[in-house]
N, C-alpha and C positions, 0 to 999 in steps of 0.2 A: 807349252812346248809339245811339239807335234815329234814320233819317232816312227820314222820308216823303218816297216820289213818285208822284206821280200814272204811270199807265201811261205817258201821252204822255211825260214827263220820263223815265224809265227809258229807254225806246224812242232818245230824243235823246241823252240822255249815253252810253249804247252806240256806237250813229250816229256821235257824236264824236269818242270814244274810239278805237272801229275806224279812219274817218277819217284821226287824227292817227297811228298808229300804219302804216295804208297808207301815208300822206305819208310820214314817216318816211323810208322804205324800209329799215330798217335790218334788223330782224330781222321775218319774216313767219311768222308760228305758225300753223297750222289749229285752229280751235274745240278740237277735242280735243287737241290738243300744247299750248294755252294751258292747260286742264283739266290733264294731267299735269303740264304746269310748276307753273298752282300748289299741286297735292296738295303736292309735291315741298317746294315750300317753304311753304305755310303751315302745313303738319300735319307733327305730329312724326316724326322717322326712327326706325326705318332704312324703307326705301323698296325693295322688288322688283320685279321685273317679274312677278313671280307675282302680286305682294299688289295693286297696281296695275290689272292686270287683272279679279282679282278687283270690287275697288272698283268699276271703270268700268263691268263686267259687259260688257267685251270679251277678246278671244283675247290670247294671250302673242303672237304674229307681230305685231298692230296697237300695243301696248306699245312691240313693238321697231322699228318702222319711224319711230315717234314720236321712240324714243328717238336712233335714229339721225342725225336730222334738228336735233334740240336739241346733242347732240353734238357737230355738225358746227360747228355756231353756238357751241361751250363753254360751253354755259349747264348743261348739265351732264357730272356723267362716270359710270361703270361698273367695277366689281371682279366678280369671284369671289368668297363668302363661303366663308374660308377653315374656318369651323365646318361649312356645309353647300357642299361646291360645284359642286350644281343651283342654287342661286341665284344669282342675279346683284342687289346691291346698287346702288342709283344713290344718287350724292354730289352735291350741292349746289355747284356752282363760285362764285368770287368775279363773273365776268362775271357769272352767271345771278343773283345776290342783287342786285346792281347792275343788272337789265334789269328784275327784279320791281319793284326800287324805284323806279325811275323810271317804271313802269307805274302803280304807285299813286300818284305826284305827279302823273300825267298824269290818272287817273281823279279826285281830287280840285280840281286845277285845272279840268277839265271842269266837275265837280258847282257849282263856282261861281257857273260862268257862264249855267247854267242858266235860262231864261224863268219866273217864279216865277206 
């Protein structure tokens, strides 16, 4: 299902979104911690800080400052890949499937409400 918005309605349900998510105060993500939280969960695992970086076409130290920070918040966690262990795996915690879904209740309630 495809949904048309005009630029202005994009711009406003962002606006929104960000908005009720500052209100909130709960959990406060930077653009790119929000980016790796959702690779994290909406793209298949396993997930690295190697592979990650990769992706974003930033450094393994910005990876890890992100990760540190979502961490702190248990949205997500960290191992040693015991096959390889220069890698470091990140795992998807119960908070953090629960902070994404409530993010897309929030982004859909918004789209509702929308100026048509």
């Amino acid at each position: 299902m495809t949904v048309e918005l005009r630029p202005g309605q994009a711009l406003k349900l962002w606006h929104d979104v960000s908005l009720a998510l500052v209100r909130d105060g709960d959990i406060d993500l930077s653009s790119r911690q929000m980016t790796i939280l959702l690779t994290i969960y909406l793209e298949a695992p396993p997930h690295t800080v190697r592979g990650l970086a990769a992706k974003l076409g930033v450094t393994k130290p910005v990876i890890t400052r992100a990760l540190d920070t979502m961490g702190a918040q248990n949205l997500v966690t960290r191992r040693r890949d015991e096959a390889d262990r220069r890698n470091v795996v990140i795992q998807r915690t119960v908070e953090g499937a629960l902070f994404v879904e409530r993010l897309a209740d929030l982004i859909a309630s918004q789209s509702r409400i929308l100026p048509r």
